[in-house]
C-alpha positions in Angstrom: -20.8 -27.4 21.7 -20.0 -24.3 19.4 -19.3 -21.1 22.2 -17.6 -18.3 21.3 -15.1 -16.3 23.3 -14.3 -12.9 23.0 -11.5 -11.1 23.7 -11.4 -8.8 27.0 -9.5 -5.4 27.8 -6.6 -6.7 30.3 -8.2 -3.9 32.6 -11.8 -3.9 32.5 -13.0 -6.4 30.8 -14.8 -4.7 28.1 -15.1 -6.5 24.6 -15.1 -3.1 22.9 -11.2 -2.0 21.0 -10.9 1.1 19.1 -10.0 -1.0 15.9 -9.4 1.0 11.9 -12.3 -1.6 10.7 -14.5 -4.6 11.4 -12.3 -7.5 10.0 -8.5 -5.5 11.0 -6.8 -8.8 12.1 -3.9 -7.4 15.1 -0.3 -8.2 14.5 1.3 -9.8 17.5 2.8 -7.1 19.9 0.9 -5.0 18.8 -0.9 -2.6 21.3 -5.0 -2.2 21.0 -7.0 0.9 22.7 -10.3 0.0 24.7 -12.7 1.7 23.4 -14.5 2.0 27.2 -11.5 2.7 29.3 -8.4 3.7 26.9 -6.2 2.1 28.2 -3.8 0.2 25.7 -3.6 -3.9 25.8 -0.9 -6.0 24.2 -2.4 -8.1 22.1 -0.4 -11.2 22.5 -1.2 -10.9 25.8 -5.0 -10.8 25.2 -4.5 -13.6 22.7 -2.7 -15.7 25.5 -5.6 -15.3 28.4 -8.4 -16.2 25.9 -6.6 -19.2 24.6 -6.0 -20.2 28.4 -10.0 -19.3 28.7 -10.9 -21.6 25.9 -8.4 -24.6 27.3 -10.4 -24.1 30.4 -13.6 -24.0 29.1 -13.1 -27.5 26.6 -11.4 -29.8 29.5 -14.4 -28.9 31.5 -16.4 -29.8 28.5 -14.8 -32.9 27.9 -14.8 -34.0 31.7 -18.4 -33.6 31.3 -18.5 -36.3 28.4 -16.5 -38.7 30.0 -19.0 -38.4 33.0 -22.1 -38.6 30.9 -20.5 -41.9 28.6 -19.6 -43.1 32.1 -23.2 -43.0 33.2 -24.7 -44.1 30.5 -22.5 -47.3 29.7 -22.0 -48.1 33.5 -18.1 -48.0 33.5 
């Protein structure tokens, strides 16, 4: 399973930042404009809810294995 997850303005969601160029890597604390709504985001912040997204997303992932292995060795 290889799924990407993109960062979100805080406020609506958009995956668009005003950034200086393609591969500009944030600092932490630092604050990032949406490009859609303007509003500034803190980028530890955003860094923290898609980390919680992709913690989410991998213990569903694995409760799915452990369902499937269950299933197919009759545990």
């Amino acid at each position: 399973m290889e799924e990407k997850i993109k960062m979100h303005c805080l406020f609506c969601k958009s995956e668009q930042f005003e950034l200086p160029d393609a591969n500009y890597q944030p600092s932490h604390g630092e604050m990032i404009k949406c490009a859609n709504c303007g509003r500034l985001n803190d980028y530890t912040s955003m860094l923290k809810v898609t980390q919680e997204k992709a913690i989410q997303i991998a213990k569903k992932e694995a409760e799915k294995m452990i369902k499937d292995f269950s299933r197919k060795f009759k545990i």
